[in-house]
C-alpha positions in Angstrom: 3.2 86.0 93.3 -0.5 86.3 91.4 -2.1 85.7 95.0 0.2 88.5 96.8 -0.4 91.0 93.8 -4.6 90.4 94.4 -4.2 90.9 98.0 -3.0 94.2 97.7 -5.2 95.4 95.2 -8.2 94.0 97.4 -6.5 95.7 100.6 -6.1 99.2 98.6 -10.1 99.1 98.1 -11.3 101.6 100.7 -14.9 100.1 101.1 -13.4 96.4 101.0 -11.1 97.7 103.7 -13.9 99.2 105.2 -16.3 95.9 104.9 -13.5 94.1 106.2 -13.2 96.2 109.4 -16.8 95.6 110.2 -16.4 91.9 110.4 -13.1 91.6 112.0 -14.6 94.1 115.2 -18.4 92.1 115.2 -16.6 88.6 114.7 -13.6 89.4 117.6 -16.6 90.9 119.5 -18.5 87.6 119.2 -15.3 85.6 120.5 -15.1 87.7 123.9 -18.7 86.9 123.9 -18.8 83.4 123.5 -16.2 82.6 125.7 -17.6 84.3 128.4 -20.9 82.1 128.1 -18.8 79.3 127.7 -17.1 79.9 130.9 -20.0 80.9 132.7 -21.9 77.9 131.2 -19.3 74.9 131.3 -16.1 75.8 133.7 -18.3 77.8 136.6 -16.7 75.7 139.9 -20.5 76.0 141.1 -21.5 74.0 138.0 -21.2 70.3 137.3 -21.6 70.3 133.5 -22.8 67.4 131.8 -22.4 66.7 127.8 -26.8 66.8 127.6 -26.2 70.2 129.6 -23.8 71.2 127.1 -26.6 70.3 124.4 -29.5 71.5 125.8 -27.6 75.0 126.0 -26.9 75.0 122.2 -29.8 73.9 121.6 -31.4 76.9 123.5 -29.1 79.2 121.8 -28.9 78.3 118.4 -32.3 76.3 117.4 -34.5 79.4 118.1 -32.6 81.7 115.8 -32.1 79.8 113.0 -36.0 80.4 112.7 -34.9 84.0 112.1 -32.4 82.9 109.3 -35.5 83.1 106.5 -36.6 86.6 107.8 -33.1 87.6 107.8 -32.6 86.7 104.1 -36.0 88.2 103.0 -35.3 91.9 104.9 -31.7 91.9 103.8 -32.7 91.7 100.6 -35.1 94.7 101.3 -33.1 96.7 104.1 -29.9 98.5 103.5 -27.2 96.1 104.5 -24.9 98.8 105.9 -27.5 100.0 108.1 -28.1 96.2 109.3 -24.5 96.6 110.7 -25.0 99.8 112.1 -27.9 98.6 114.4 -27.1 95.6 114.6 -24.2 95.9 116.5 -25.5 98.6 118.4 -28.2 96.2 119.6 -25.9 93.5 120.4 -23.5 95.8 122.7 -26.9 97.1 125.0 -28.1 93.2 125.3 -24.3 92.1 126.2 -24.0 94.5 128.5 -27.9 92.8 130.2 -26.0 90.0 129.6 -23.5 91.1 132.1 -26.2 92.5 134.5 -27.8 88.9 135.1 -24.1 87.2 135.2 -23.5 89.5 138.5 -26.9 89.0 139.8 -27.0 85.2 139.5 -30.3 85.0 137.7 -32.0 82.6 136.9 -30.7 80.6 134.0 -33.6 80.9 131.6 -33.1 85.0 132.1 -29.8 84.5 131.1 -30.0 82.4 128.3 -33.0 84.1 126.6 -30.1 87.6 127.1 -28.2 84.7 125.0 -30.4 83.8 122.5 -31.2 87.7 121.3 -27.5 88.6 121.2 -26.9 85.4 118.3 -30.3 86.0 117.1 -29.0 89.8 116.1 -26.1 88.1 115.3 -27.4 86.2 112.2 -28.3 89.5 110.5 -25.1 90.8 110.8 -23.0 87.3 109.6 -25.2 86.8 107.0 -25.1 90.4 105.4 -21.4 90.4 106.0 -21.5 87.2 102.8 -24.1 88.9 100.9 -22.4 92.2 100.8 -18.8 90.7 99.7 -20.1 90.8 96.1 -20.5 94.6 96.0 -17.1 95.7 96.6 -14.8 92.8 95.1 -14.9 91.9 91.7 -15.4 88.6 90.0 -11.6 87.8 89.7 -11.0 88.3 93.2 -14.0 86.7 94.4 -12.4 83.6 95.8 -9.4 85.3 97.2 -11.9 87.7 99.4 -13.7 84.5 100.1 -10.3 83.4 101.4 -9.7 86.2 103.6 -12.9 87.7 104.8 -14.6 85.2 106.6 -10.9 83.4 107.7 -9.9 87.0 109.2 -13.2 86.9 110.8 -12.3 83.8 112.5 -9.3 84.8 113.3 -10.2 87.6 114.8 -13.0 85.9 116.5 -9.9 83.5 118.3 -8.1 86.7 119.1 -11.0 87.6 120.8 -11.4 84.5 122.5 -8.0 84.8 123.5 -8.4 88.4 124.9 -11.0 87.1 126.7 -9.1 84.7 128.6 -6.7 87.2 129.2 -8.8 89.6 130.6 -10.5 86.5 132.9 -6.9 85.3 134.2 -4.7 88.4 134.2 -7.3 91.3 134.9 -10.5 90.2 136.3 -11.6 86.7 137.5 -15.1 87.7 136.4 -17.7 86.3 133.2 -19.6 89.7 133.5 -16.0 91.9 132.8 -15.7 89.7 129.9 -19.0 90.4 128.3 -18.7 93.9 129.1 -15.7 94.1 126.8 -17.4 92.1 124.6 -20.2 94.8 124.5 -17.7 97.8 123.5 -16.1 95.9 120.9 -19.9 95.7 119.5 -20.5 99.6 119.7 -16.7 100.4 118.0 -18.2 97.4 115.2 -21.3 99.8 114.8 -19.6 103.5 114.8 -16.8 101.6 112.0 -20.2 100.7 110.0 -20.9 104.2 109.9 -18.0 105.7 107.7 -19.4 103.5 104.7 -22.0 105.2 102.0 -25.6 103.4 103.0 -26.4 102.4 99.9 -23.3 101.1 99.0 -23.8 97.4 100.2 -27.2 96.9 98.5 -29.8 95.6 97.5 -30.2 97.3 94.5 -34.0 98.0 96.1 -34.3 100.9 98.3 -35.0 100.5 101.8 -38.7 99.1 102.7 -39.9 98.5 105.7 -42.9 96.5 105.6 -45.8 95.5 107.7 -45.6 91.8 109.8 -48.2 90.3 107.9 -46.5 91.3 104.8 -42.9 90.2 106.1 -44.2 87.0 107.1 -46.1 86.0 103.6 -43.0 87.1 101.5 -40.9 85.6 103.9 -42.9 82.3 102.9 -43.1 83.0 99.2 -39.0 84.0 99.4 -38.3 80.9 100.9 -40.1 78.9 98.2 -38.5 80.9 95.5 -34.8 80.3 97.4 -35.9 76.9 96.6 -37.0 76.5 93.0 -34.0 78.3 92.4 -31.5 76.2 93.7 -33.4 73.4 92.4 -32.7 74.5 88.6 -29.7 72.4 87.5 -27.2 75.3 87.1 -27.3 75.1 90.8 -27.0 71.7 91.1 -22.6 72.4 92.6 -24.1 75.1 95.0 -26.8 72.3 96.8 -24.0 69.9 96.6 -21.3 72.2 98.2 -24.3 73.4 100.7 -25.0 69.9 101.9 -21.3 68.8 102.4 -20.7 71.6 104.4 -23.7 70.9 106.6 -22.3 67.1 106.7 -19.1 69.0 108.1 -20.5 71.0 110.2 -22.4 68.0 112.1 -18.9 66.6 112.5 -17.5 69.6 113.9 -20.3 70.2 116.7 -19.7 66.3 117.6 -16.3 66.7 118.1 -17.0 70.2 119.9 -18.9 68.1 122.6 -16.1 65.8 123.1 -13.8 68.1 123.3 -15.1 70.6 126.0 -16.0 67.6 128.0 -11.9 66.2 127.6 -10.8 69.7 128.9 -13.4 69.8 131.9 -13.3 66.3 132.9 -10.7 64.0 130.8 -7.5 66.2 130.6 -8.1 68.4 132.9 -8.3 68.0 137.5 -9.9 71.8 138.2 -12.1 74.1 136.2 -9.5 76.7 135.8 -7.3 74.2 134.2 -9.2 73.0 131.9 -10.2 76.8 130.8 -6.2 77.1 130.2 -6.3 74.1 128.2 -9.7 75.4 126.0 -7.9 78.3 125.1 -4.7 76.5 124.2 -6.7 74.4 121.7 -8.5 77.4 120.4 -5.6 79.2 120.0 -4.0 76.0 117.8 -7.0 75.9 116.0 -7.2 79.5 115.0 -3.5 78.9 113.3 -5.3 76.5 111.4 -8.0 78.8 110.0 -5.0 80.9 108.7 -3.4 77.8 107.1 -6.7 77.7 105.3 -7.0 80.9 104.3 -3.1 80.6 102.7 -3.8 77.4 101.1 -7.3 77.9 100.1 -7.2 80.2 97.2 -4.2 78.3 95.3 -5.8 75.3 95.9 -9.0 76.1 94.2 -8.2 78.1 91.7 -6.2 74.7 90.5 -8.1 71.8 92.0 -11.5 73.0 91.5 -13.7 74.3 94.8 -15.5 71.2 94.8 -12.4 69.0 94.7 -11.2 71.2 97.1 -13.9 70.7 100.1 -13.7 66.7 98.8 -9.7 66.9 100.1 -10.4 68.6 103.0 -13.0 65.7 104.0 -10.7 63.4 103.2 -8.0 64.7 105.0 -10.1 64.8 108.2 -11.3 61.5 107.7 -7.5 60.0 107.7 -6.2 61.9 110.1 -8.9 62.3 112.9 -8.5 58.7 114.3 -4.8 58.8 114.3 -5.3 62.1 116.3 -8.7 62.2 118.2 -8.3 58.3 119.7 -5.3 58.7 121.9 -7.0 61.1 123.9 -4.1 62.9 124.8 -3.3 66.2 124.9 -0.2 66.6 121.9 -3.0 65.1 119.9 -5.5 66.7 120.7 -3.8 70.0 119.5 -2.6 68.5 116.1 -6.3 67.3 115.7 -7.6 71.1 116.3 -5.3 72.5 113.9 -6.2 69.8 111.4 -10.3 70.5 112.1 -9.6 74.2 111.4 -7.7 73.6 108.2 -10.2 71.6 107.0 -13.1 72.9 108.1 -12.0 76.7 106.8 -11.0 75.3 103.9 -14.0 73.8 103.1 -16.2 77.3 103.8 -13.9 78.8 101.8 -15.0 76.9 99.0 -18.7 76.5 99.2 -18.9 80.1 100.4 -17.2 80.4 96.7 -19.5 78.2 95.2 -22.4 79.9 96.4 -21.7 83.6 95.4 -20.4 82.7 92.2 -23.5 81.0 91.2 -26.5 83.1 93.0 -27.7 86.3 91.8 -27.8 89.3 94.2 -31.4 89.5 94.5 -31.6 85.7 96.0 -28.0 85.9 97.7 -29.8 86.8 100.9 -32.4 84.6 101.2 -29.7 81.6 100.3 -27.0 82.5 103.0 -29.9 82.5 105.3 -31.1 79.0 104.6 -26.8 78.5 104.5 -26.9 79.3 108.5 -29.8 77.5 109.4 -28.5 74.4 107.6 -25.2 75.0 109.8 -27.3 75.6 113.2 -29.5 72.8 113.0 -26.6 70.4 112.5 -24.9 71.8 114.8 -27.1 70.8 117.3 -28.2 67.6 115.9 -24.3 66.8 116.2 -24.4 68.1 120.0 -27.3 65.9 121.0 -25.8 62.5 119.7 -22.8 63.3 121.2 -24.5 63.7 124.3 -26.4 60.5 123.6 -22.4 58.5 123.1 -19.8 60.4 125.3 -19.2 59.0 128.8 -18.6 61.7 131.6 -14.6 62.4 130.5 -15.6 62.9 126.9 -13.3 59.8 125.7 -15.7 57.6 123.5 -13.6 56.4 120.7 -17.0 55.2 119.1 -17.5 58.8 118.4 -14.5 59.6 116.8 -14.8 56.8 114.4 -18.5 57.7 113.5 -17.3 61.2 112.8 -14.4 59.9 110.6 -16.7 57.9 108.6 -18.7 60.4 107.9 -16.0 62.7 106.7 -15.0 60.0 104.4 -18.5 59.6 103.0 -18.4 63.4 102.2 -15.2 63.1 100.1 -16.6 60.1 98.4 -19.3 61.9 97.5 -18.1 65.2 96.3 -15.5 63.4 94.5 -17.8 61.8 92.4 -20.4 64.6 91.5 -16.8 66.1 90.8 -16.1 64.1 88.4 -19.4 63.9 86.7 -19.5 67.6 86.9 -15.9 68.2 84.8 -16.8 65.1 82.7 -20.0 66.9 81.4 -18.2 70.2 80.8 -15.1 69.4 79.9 -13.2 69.8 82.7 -14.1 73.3 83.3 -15.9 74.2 86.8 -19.1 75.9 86.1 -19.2 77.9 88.9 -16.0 78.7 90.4 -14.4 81.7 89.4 -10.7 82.1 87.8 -7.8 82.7 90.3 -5.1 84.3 88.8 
């Protein structure tokens, strides 16, 4: 088969290998680590956790960083992406392990969330070069098969980590702080992996500056503005498009991540511990459907178009989740999470695609960057008007319907700039690469 030849020719790459090791230790590293906040956060016996607590937290975590998305596009299109991974990840393991400290010492919350908040702060360098550096060891042809597997074994191994964190928390030690401790190492063995690749191997083709703040902050402004006008031209017109139904997606999928934590600690669940087993059952089904994307994905595309591609996966979502989501049982509930990560990977897959197929390497960057903070704020939005709807078990079938509507408008739409799309040049994506 075409797609089993490319896979082994992408796997015999020594620095895609190489890239590829990097993400699947600082992504599994980042499950461990999100679990055990989660845990800490929403399933503490001590804690009675409310939907608003659940989205004042992310808000906490995630709306702060995402002002470093823009500085993380400008200096990694100035820095030398490898080294970005090397301390990076070195970073992130010594404010874990702090992490840890204030988890033992029951500190104050704002201490520990503010530990929090630098870890994913670092953390958006790292995830963001990851997509800018794919580019520099894959070819064009491949391009959408890498896209398939990079960031869907990163999520993968992100749910393997989750689910070695729960192993550790039930079989080994009935403790948040052990958790991010592990999560720590599997930072540092992310930064020493870094180190056996060339540093000037990932790019920018600029060597390294490091510049002053005032500088950093007026070409950060003047980056940002240039990001802009250049996804304003109209060769760009599929990568905005793809960007802004993926950020439609992403609302859904912080929405439904609300109502779901709040059905395992409250609706489906009598204890805390039980509804912990139950998280990481419906984690675990969901990371099986991240790999069903990641097989499907590349055929898919390469025939229906990308675009078309993230339109079926709305679509899908948008038939299926009431069918699955309103019962608000458990069997459900598991066939909705693998359906949410099939179509949700699925879709990334494909605007990821988009994206790198139709930016240029000195702006790719600056573009993922605004990518994440796209994601993070509508992440949040989505967690506070699900706070705003859910009842105290999570079951509001008003949600799920809003949600499924709004999946539906996405396919809607993609389907018809689609069309126009194809219509204008003769049925020949602009932007999407060949799969062979």
């Amino acid at each position: 088969m075409p797609v089993v030849r490319d896979l082994r020719l992408l796997l015999r790459a020594r620095d895609f290998r190489r890239l590829l090791y990097v993400r699947l230790l600082s992504q599994g590293s980042d499950g461990v680590y999100q679990i055990a906040l989660a845990s800490y956060v929403v399933f503490s016996p001590e804690k009675q956790t409310s939907a608003s607590a659940i989205a004042s937290a992310m808000a906490v975590l995630l709306l702060p960083y995402s002002l470093v998305g823009p500085f993380a596009g400008v200096l990694l299109d100035r820095w030398r992406r490898r080294q970005v991974f090397v301390h990076g990840n070195v970073l992130r393991a010594l404010l874990a392990a702090a992490t840890a400290v204030l988890i033992t010492v029951h500190a104050p919350d704002r201490l520990f969330y503010a530990a929090a908040l630098c870890v994913t702060a670092v953390n958006r360098f790292v995830l963001a070069g990851l997509s800018a550096a794919l580019p520099r060891v894959v070819d064009t042809e491949r391009l959408v098969l890498a896209n398939s597997l990079c960031p869907t074994a990163g999520t993968l191994a992100a749910t393997l980590g989750a689910a070695l964190a729960f192993g550790v928390r039930f079989t080994v030690s009935d403790s948040d702080a052990a958790v991010v401790l592990l999560g720590a190492l599997l930072y540092l063995c992310a930064a020493l992996t870094a180190l056996t690749m060339a540093p000037a191997l990932l790019g920018p083709d600029r060597p390294p500056v490091l510049p002053r703040l005032g500088t950093v902050l007026a070409d950060t402004a003047r980056g940002l503005l240039a990001a802009v006008r250049y996804l304003g031209e109209p060769r760009r017109r599929e990568a905005v498009w793809a960007l802004t139904a993926m950020t439609c997606m992403r609302f859904c999928y912080g929405a439904l991540l609300v109502l779901l934590l709040m059905l395992c600690r409250y609706g489906l669940s009598t204890t805390p511990q039980e509804g912990l087993r139950l998280l990481g059952l419906v984690l675990a089904v969901s990371g099986t459907g991240f790999f069903a994307a990641a097989v499907l994905t590349p055929w898919s595309a390469g025939r229906l178009g990308a675009g078309r591609w993230i339109a079926v996966c709305a679509g899908s979502a948008a038939l299926l989740l009431p069918a699955l989501g309103l019962p608000f049982a458990t069997v459900p509930l598991l066939m909705a999470a693998f359906m949410l990560g099939l179509v949700t990977q699925g879709a990334k897959i494909a605007t990821d695609t988009i994206v790198q197929a139709s930016v240029e390497d000195r702006f790719r960057g600056r573009i993922f960057s605004l990518y994440d903070v796209l994601f993070n704020v509508a992440f949040v939005g989505a967690a506070g008007v699900a706070a705003l709807m859910l009842p105290p078990d999570g079951r509001s079938a008003l949600l799920v319907i809003l949600v499924a509507s709004l999946y539906g408008v996405v396919a809607m739409a993609m389907g018809r700039c689609e069309w126009r799309w194809h219509s204008a040049n003769g049925g020949v994506s602009r932007e999407t690469p060949p799969h062979r």
